[in-house]
C-alpha positions in Angstrom: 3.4 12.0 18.1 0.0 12.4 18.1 -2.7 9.5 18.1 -4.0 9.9 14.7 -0.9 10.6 13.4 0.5 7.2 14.7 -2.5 5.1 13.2 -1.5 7.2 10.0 1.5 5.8 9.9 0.7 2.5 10.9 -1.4 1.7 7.6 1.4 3.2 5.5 -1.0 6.0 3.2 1.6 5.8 0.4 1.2 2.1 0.0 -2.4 2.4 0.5 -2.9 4.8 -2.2 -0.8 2.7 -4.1 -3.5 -0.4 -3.8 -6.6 1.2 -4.1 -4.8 3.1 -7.7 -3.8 -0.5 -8.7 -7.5 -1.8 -8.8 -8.1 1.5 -11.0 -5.2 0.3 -12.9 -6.6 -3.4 -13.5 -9.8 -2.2 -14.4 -8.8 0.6 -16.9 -6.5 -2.6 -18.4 -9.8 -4.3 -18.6 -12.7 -2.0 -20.1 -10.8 1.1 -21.3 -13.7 1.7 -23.6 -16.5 2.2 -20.6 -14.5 2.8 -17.5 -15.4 6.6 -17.6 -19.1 5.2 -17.2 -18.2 3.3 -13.6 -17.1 6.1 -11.4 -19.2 4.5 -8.3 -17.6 1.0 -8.6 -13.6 2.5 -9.1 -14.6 4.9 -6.3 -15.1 1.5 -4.7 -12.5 -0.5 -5.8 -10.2 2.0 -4.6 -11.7 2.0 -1.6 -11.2 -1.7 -1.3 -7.7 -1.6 -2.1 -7.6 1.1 0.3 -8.8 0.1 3.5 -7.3 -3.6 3.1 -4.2 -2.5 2.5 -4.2 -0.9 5.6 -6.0 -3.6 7.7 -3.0 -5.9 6.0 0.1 -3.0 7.2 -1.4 -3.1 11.0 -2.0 -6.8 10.8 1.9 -7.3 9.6 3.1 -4.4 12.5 1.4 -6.2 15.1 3.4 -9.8 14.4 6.4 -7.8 13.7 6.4 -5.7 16.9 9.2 -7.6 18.5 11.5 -7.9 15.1 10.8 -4.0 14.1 12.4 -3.0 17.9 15.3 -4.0 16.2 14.8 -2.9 12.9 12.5 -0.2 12.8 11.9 0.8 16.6 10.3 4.4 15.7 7.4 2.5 13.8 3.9 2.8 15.7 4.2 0.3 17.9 7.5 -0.6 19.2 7.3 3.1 20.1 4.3 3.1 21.9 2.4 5.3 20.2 0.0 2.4 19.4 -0.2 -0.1 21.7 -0.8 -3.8 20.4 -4.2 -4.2 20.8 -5.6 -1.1 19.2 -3.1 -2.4 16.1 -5.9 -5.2 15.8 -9.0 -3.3 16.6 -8.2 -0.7 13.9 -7.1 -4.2 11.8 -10.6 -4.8 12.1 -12.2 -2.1 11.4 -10.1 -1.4 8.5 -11.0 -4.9 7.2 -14.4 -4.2 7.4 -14.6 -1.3 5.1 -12.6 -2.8 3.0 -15.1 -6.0 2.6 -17.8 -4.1 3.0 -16.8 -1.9 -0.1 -16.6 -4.9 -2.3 -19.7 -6.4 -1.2 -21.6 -3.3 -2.9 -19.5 -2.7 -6.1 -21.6 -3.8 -9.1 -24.6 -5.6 -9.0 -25.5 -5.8 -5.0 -24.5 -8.2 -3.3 -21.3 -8.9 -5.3 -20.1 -12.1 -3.6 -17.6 -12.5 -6.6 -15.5 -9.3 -5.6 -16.1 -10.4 -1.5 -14.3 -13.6 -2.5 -11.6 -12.8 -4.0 -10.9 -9.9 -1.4 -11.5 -12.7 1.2 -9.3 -14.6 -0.7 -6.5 -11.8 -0.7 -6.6 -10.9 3.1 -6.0 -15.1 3.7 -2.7 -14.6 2.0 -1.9 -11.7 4.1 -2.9 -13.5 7.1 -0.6 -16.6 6.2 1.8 -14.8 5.4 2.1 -12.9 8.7 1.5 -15.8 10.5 3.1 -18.2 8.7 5.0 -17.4 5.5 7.2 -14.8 6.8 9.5 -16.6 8.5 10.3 -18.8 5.1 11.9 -15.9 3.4 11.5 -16.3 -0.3 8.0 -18.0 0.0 7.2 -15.6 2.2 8.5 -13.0 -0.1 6.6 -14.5 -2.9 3.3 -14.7 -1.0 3.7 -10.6 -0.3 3.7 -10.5 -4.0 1.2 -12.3 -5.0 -0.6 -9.7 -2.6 0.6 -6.5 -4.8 -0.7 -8.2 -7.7 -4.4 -9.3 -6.7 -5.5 -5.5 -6.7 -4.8 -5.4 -10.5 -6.6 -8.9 -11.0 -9.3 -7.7 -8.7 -10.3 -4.7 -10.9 -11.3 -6.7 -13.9 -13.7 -7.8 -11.7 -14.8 -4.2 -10.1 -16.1 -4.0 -13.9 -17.3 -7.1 -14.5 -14.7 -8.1 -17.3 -12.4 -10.8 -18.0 -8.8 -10.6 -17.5 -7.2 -9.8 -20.6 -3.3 -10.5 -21.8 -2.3 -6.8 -20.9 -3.5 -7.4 -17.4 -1.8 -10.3 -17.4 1.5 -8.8 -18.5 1.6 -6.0 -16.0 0.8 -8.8 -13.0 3.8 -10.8 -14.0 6.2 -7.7 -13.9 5.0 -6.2 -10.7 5.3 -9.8 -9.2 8.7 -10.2 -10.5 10.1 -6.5 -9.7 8.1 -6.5 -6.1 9.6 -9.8 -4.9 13.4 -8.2 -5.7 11.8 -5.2 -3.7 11.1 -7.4 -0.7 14.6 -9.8 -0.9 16.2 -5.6 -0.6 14.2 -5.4 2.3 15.3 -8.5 3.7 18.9 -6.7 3.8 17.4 -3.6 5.2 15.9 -6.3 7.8 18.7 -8.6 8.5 19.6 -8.2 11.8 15.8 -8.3 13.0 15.1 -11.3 11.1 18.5 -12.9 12.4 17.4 -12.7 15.8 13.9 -14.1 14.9 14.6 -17.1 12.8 13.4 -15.4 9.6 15.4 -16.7 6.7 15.4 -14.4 4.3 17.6 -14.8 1.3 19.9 -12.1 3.3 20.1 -14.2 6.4 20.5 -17.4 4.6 23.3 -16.2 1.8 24.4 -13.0 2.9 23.8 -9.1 1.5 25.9 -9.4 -1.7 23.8 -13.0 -2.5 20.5 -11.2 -1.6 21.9 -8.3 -3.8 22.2 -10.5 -6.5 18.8 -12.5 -6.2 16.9 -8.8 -5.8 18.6 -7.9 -9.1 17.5 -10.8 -10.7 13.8 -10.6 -10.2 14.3 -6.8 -11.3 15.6 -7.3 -14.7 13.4 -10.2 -15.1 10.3 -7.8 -14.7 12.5 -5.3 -17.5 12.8 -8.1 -19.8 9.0 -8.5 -19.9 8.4 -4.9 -20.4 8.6 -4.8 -24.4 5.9 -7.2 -25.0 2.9 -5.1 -24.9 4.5 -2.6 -27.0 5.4 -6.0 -29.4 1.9 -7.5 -29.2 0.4 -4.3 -30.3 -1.6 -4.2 -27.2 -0.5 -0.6 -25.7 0.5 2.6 -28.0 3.1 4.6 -28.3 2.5 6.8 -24.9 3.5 3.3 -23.3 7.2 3.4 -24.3 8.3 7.0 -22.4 7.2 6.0 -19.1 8.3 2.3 -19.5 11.7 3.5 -20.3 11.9 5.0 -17.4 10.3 2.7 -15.7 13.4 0.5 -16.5 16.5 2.5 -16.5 14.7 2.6 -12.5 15.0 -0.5 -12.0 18.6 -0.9 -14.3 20.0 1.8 -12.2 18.8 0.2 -8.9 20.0 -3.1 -9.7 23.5 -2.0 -10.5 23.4 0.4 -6.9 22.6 -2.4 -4.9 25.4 -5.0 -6.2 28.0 -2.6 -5.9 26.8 -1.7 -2.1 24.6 -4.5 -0.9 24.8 -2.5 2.7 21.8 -1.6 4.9 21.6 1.9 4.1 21.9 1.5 0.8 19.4 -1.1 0.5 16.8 0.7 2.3 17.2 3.9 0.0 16.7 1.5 -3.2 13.7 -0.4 -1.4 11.9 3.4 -1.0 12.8 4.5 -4.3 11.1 2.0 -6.1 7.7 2.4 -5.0 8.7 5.7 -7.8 9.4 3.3 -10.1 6.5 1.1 -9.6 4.0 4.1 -10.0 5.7 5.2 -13.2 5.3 1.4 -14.4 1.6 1.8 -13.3 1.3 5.1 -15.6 3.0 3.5 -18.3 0.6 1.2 -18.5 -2.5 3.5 -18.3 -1.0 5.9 -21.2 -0.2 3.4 -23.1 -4.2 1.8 -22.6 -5.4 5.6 -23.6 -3.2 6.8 -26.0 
C-alpha cells in the first residue's frame, strides 16, 4: 500500500464527500431560490465539510489504533502504513483547510461560519477523547456531528434555518445513531477489550439489534411530514420511499441476524440509503 493511498483511506473519501454534499444540502434547504447565484461559498462549504471530515476520521483512527488491531487491523494505522504521528500532522493540516475555508465564505472574515465549525470539531474531539467510551452518548455525540454540516449550510448562505432543514436534521440524527449502535456490533469485541460500552457490549447483539432498529424507523416515521406540511413536492416522495423500504429492509435484516458480518454489511449499506434520503430532499426542494 502505497503512502498516499494509506492517508486516502485514512480520511475515509466516501464519508468526506458525504459532508462536504450535506452543507450543499442544508444550504439548498435554505435559499433554493438564489443558491445557483453562490457557487464560490458552496464550493466552500463543501470544502469545509470536506477537509474536517477528514481531520475528524484521522483524529478518531489515531485514539482508536489499539481497539481497531482488533477490529479493523488493515485500517491505516494498525497496519503500519501510517504511523501515529503523521495521523495527527495530516489531522492538522486537514483541520486547517477546513477552518480556513469557512473563515472566507461570505462576507470576509466570516467568524459566524469559523464558530460553528470550531464548535463542530470540539464535539469530535470529545467525543474521541471522551464520549466514546459511553456508548450511546457517545453514539449520540457522532450524530450530532452528521447533522451540523446541514445546519452549517444555512449559514454558508447567510439564511435562517428553516422547518425543512429542520426535519431532515432530526431524521439523519435519528437513522445515523441506529447506524452507529450497528457498528457497535460490528465493534464488539474491540470495544469489550477497551471498556467501551456500547449498547452491544452492555445488552448484547440481539438488544443492540433492536435499539439500532428503533432509531431507524423513528427517522421513517418522520419522513412524511414534509410531503404533509407542503414544504417539498412531489419529486420528494420516489426517493423517500426508497429511502425507507432502505432502512425497513435493514431493520428487519439485522433483528433476524444481529451477527458481526451481518451487521457490518447493513452499517455500509446505509451510507446508500442516506444519500438517497439526501436527494430526496434536494428533488423534492426543486421540483
Amino acid at each position: 500500500m502505497s503512502k498516499v493511498s494509506a492517508f486516502v483511506r485514512l480520511i475515509r473519501p466516501v464519508n468526506c464527500v458525504m459532508m462536504g454534499f450535506a452543507v450543499v444540502v442544508g444550504a439548498t434547504l435554505a435559499g433554493q431560490q438564489t443558491i445557483f447565484q453562490q457557487f464560490q461559498n458552496l464550493l466552500l462549504g463543501f470544502s469545509t465539510g470536506f477537509f474536517l471530515t477528514g481531520a475528524a476520521m484521522a483524529i478518531n483512527d489515531y485514539y482508536d489504533r489499539e481497539i481497531d488491531a482488533v477490529n479493523e487491523p488493515k485500517r491505516p494505522i494498525p497496519s503500519g502504513a501510517v504511523s501515529p504521528n503523521e495521523s495527527l500532522v495530516f489531522a492538522f493540516v486537514l483541520t486547517f483547510l477546513g477552518l480556513t475555508a469557512a473563515l472566507l465564505t461570505g462576507v470576509v472574515p466570516n467568524w459566524q461560519c469559523l464558530a460553528i465549525t470550531s464548535v463542530s470539531l470540539v464535539i469530535v474531539i470529545l467525543y474521541v477523547t471522551r464520549g466514546k467510551s459511553t456508548g450511546l452518548l457517545g453514539n449520540f455525540l457522532v450524530s450530532t456531528c452528521i447533522v451540523m454540516p446541514f445546519i452549517y449550510g444555512s449559514f454558508v448562505i447567510g439564511k435562517e434555518l428553516l422547518p425543512t432543514t429542520g426535519i431532515f436534521v432530526a431524521m439523519a440524527f435519528l437513522s445515523n445513531t441506529g447506524r452507529e449502535v450497528t457498528k457497535g456490533i460490528v465493534d464488539v469485541q474491540g470495544d469489550r477489550e477497551n471498556n467501551i460500552r456500547t449498547v452491544a457490549v452492555l445488552y448484547g447483539e440481539q438488544k443492540a439489534a433492536s435499539v439500532a432498529t428503533l432509531f431507524y424507523i423513528s427517522a421513517v416515521a418522520l419522513t412524511p411530514l414534509p410531503w404533509l406540511l407542503r414544504i417539498v413536492s412531489f419529486w420528494f416522495l420516489p426517493f423517500v420511499v426508497l429511502t425507507d423500504m432502505g432502512w425497513i429492509l435493514a431493520s428487519i435484516l439485522l433483528l433476524l441476524n444481529p451477527s458481526r458480518e451481518n451487521a457490518r454489511r447493513i452499517k455500509n449499506r446505509n451510507l446508500f440509503w442516506f444519500f438517497s434520503g439526501l436527494l430526496a430532499f434536494i428533488t423534492g426542494t426543486f421540483g
